[in-house]
C-alpha positions as CSV (number, residue, x, y, z in Angstrom):
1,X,-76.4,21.8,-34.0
2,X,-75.6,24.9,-31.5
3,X,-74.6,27.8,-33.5
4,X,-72.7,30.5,-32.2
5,X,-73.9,34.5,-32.6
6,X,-73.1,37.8,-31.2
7,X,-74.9,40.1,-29.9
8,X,-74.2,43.8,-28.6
9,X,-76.1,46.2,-26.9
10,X,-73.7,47.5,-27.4
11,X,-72.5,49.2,-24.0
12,X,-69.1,51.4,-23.5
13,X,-68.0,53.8,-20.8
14,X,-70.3,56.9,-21.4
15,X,-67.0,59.2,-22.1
16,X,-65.6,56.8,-24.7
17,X,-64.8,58.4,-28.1
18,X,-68.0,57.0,-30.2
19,X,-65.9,56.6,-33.4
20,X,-63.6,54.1,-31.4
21,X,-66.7,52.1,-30.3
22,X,-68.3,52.0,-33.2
23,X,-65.0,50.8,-35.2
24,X,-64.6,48.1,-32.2
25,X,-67.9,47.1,-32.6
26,X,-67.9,46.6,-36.3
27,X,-64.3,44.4,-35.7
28,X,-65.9,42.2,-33.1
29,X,-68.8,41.8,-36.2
30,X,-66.0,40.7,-38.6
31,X,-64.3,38.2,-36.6
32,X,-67.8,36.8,-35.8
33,X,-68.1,36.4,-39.8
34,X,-64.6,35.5,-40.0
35,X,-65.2,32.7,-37.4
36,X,-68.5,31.0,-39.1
37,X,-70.5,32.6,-36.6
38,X,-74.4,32.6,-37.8
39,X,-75.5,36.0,-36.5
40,X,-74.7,39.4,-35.2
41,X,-77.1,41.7,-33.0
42,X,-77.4,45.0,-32.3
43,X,-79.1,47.4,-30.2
44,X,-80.4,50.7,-30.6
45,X,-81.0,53.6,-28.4
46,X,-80.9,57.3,-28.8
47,X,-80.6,58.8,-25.3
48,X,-77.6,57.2,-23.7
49,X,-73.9,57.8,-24.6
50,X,-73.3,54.5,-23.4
51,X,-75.5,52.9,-25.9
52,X,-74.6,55.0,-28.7
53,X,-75.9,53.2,-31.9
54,X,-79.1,54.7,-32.5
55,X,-80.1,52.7,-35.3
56,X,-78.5,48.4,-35.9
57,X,-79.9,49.3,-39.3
58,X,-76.9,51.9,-40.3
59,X,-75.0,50.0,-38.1
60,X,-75.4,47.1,-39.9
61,X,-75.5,48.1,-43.6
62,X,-71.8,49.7,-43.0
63,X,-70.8,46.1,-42.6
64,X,-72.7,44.4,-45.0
65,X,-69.8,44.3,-48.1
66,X,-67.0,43.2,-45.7
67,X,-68.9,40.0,-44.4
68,X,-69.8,37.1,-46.4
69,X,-72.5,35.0,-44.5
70,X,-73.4,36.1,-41.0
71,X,-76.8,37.7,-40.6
72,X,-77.2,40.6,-38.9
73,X,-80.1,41.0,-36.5
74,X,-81.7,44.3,-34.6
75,X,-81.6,43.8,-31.6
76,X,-83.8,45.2,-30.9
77,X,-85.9,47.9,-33.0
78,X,-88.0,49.3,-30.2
79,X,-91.2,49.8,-32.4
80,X,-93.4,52.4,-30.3
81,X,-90.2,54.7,-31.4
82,X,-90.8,54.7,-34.6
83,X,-94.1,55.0,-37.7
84,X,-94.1,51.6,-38.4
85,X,-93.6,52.6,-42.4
86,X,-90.3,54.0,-41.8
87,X,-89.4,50.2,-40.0
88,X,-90.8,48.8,-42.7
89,X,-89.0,50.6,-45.5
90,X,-85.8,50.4,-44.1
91,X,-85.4,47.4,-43.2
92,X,-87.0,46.0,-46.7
93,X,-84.0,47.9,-48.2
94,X,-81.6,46.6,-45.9
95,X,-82.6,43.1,-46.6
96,X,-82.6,43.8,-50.7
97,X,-78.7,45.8,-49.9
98,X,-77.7,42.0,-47.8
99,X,-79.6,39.7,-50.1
100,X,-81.7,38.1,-47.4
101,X,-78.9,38.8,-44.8
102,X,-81.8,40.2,-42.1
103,X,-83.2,39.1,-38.6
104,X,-86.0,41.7,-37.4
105,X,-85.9,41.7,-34.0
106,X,-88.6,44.0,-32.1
107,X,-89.3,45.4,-28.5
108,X,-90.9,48.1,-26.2
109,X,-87.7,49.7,-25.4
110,X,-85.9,49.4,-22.6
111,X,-84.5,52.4,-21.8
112,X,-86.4,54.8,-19.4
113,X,-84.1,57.8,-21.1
114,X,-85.8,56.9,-24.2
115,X,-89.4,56.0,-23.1
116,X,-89.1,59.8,-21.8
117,X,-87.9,61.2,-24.7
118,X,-90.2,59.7,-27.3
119,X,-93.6,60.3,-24.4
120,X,-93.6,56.4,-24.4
121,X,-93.9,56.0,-20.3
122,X,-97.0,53.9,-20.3
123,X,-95.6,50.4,-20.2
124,X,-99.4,49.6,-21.7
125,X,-99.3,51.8,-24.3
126,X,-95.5,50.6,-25.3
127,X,-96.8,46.9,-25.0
128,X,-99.9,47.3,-27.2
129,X,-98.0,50.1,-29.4
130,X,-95.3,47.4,-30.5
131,X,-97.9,44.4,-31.2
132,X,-100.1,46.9,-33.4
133,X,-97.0,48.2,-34.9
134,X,-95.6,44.7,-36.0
135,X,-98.8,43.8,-37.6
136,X,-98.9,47.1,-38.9
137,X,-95.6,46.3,-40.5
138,X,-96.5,42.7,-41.8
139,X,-99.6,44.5,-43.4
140,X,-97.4,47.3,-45.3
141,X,-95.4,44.1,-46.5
142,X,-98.0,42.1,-48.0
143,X,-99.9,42.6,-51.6
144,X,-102.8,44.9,-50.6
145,X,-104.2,47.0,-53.1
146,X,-104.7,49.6,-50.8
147,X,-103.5,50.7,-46.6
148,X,-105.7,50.8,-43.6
149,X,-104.7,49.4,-40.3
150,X,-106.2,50.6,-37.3
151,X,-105.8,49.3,-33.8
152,X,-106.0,51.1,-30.6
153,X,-103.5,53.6,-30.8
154,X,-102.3,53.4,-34.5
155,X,-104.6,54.7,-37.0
156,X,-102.6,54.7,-40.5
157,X,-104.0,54.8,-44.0
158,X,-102.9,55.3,-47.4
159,X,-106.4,54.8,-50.0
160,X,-106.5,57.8,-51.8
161,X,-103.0,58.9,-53.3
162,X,-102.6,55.6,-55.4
163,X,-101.6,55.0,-58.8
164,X,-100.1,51.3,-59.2
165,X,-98.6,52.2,-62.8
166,X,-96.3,54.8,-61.5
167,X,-95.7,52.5,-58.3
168,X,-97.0,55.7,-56.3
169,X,-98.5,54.3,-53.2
170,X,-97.3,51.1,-53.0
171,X,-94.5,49.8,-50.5
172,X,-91.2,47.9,-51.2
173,X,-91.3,44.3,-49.9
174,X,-88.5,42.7,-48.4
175,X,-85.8,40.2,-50.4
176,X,-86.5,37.0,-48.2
177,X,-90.0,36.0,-49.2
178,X,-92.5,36.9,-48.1
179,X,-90.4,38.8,-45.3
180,X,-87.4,38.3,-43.2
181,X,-88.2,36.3,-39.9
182,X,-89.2,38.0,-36.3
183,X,-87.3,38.0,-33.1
184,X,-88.1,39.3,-30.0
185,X,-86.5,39.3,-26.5
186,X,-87.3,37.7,-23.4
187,X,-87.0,38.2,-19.8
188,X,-89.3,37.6,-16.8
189,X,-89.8,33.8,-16.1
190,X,-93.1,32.0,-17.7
191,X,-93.0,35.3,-20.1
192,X,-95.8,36.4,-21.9
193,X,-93.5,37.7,-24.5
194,X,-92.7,34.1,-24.6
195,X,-96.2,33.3,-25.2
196,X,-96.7,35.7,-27.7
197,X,-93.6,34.4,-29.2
198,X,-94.9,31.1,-29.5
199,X,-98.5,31.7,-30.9
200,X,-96.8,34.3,-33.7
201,X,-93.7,31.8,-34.4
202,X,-91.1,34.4,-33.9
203,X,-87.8,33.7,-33.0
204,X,-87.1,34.0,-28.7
205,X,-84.4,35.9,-27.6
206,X,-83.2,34.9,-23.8
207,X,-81.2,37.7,-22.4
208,X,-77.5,37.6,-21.2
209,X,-78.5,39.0,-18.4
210,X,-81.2,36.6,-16.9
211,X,-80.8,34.3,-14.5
212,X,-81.0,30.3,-15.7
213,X,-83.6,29.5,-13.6
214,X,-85.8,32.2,-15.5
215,X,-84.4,31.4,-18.7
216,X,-85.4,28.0,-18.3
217,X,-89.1,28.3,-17.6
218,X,-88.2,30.2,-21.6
219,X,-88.8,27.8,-24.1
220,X,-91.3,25.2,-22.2
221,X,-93.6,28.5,-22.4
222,X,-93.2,28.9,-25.6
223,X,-93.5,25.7,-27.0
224,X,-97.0,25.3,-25.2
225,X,-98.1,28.5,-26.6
226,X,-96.9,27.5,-30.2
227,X,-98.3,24.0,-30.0
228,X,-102.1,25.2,-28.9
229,X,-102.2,27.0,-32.1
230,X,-100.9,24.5,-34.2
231,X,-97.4,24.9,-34.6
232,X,-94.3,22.6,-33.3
233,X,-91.3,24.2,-32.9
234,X,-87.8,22.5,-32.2
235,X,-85.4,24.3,-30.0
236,X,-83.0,25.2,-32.7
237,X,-85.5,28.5,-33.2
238,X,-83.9,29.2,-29.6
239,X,-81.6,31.9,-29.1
240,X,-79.5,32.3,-25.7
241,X,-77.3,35.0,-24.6
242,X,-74.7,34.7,-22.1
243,X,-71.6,36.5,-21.6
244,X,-68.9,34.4,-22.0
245,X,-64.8,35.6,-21.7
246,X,-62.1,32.5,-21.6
247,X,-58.7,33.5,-19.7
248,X,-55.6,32.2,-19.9
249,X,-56.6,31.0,-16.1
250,X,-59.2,30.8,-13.4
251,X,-56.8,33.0,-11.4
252,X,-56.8,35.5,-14.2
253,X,-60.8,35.3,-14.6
254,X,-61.1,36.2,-10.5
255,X,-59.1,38.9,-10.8
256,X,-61.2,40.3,-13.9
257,X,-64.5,39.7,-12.0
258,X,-62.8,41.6,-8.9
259,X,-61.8,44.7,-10.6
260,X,-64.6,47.4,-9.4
261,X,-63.7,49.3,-12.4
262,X,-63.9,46.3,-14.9
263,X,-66.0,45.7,-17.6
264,X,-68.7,42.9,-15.9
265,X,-68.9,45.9,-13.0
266,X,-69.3,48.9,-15.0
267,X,-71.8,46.5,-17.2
268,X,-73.9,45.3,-14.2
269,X,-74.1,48.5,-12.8
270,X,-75.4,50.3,-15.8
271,X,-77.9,47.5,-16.2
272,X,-79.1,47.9,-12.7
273,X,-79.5,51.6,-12.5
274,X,-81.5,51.4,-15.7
275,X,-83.8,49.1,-14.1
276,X,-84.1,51.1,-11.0
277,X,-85.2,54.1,-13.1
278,X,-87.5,51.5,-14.9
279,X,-89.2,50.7,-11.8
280,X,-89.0,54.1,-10.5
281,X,-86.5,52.6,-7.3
282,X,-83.7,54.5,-7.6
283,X,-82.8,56.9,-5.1
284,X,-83.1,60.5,-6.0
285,X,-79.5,60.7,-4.0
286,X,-78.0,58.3,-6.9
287,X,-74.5,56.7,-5.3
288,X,-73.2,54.9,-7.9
289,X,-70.4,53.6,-5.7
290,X,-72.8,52.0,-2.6
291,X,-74.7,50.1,-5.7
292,X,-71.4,48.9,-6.9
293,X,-70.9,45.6,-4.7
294,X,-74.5,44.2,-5.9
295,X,-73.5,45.1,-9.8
296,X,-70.1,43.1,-8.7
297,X,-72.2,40.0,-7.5
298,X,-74.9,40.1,-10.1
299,X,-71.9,39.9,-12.5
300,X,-69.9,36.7,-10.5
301,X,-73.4,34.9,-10.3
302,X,-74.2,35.5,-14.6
303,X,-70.2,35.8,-16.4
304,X,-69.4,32.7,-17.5
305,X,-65.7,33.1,-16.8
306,X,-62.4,30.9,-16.9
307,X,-60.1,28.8,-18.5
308,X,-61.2,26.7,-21.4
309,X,-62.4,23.4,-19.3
310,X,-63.9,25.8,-16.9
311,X,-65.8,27.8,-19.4
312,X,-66.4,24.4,-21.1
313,X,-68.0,22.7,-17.9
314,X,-70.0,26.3,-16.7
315,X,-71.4,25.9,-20.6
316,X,-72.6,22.4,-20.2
317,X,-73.9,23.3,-16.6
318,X,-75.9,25.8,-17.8
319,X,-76.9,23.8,-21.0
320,X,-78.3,21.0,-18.2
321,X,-80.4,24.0,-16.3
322,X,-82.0,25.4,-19.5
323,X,-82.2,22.9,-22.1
324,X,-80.8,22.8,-25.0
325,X,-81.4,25.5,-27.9
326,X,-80.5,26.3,-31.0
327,X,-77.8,29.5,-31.1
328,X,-75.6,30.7,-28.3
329,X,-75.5,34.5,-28.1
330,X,-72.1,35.6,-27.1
331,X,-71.9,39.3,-25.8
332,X,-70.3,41.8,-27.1
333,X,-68.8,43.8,-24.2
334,X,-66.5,47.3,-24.1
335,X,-63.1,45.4,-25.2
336,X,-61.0,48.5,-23.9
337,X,-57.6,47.5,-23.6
338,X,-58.1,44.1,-23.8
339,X,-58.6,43.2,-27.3
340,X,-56.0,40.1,-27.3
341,X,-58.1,38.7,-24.6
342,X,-61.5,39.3,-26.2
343,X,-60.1,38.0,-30.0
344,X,-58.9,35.1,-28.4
345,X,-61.9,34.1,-26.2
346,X,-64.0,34.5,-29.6
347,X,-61.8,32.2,-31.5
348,X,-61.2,29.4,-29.1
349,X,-65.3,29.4,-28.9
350,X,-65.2,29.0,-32.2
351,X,-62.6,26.3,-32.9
352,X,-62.8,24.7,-29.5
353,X,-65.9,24.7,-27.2
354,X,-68.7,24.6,-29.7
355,X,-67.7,21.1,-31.2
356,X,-67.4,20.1,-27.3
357,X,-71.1,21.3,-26.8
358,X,-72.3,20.2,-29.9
359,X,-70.8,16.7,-29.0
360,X,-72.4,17.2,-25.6
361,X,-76.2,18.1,-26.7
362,X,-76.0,15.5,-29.6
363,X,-75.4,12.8,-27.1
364,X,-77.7,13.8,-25.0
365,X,-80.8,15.4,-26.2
366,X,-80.9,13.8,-29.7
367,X,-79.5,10.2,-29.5
């Protein structure tokens, strides 16, 4: 069965009032619970007004009484941020505050602003750092009498200031048993997150923003690397983003992807500057308006835009490119003044497309 999720980075125009994004944002999160959706991501970052939840944990925990089922993931917690205790801590208490209502999905970071301000701009370092940190993390959760982990750059112990009567020294442990499951994202083509992935058994995270050829090299990756150390994953485990927005017509959906001020084109062009400071190839003579056209076709190659039976045939397109997986990852975009048009496209999803799909991937890939 595909399930449907959400996922947010979440990314608004960097003047928007952050109260008003954040109450968006929680909205979209109860109409994803209102409409049986399975899941809810968010992002966190701390230097970019754009991206302005700095922690999916808060985030998440505001919403936790006014939802009844959907789970709400990080997406992600970038782990060479952070003392892997603190992780730990909090997001044992958020899973005890939802019952068991708690994806954990990890990262490097992916914002240069952020690799600058915590002195993370090794990408080495930030690999290793969130590896060691995760198993750092796993360690804190399980039954030890006392704390030493010790990798190549983490070095943390707690032996000495125990006493297990008074509970001093030891660590709360997570509601879901014996801890909430891992996610992590995924990007280049034949990843080695993927591989990683697969040998640990967490859950892979294909982003909205990757190409389906790349996202299809995803899963055969890491179901090779899962089966070579003994594990046999089916696809469901798969999670897929892609942003999707239905219109009232296709005419209506062109003229939304041709708006230079627009959503998709603000979104594509934040995303690519980002990744040209990444990679250190942006122009110290930024001109956000010559880098506009590429945002604008970066956006008509990935938005899966259009009427219902066109956003119903580009679904089953791209379903036929990938393979088929387990949870589609709508995105959450800036709804502006177009909330009709968001709350809509959410709910027809819902009520409409996902039985077509499911029909669709049950006929073909399990019959």
């Amino acid at each position: 069965m595909l399930n449907l999720g959400l996922f947010m980075m979440p990314l608004h125009p960097a003047n928007k009032d952050v109260g008003v994004s954040y109450e968006e944002d929680r909205k979209l999160v109860l109409l994803a619970d209102k409409l049986n959706f399975t899941e809810a991501w968010m992002g966190e970052h701390y230097s970019s007004t754009a991206e302005p939840v700095t922690s999916p944990l808060i985030f998440n925990a505001s919403l936790i009484k006014e939802t009844k089922n959907i789970k709400f993931g990080t997406g992600v917690i970038s782990l060479p941020q952070q003392h892997p205790a603190v992780v730990a801590g909090q997001v044992s208490l958020l899973d005890h505050l939802s019952k068991g209502r708690v994806i954990l999905g990890v990262g490097a970071g992916g914002l240069v602003s952020d690799w600058e301000l915590f002195g993370n701009m090794d990408g080495r370092s930030r690999a290793i750092t969130m590896i060691e940190s995760m198993e750092a993390i796993l360690k804190f959760w399980d039954e030890s009498e006392n704390y030493h982990y010790k990798g190549e750059f983490l070095d943390i112990s707690l032996k000495k200031n125990i006493i297990h009567e008074l509970g001093i020294g030891k660590f709360v442990k997570p509601f879901q048993k014996p801890y909430p499951e891992i996610a992590i994202s995924l990007k280049n083509p034949n990843s080695m997150t993927a591989k990683l992935a697969g040998e640990k058994g967490w859950i892979p995270i294909s982003g909205n923003f990757v190409d389906a050829k790349d996202i299809a090299t995803h899963w055969p990756t890491y179901q090779q690397a899962a089966n070579k150390v003994g594990k046999q994953p089916t696809y469901q485990k798969w999670r897929v983003g892609r942003s999707v927005l239905i219109t009232s017509s296709n005419s209506e959906a062109e003229e939304i992807l041709g708006d230079p001020k627009g959503v998709f084109s603000h979104y594509f062009l934040y995303l690519n500057t980002v990744s040209k400071l990444a990679s250190g190839t942006l122009s110290k003579d930024i001109n956000l308006k010559k880098d506009l056209p590429e945002a604008m076709k970066k956006a008509n190659d990935l938005i899966i835009i259009g009427n219902k039976k066109t956003v119903t045939e580009k679904l089953v397109s791209f379903i036929e490119r990938v393979g088929p997986f387990g949870t589609l990852l709508l995105t959450g975009h800036d709804i502006g003044n177009s909330k009709k048009l968001w709350e809509n496209s959410f709910s027809e999803m819902a009520t409409y497309i996902q039985p077509v799909l499911n029909k669709y991937i049950s006929q073909k890939y399990i019959n």
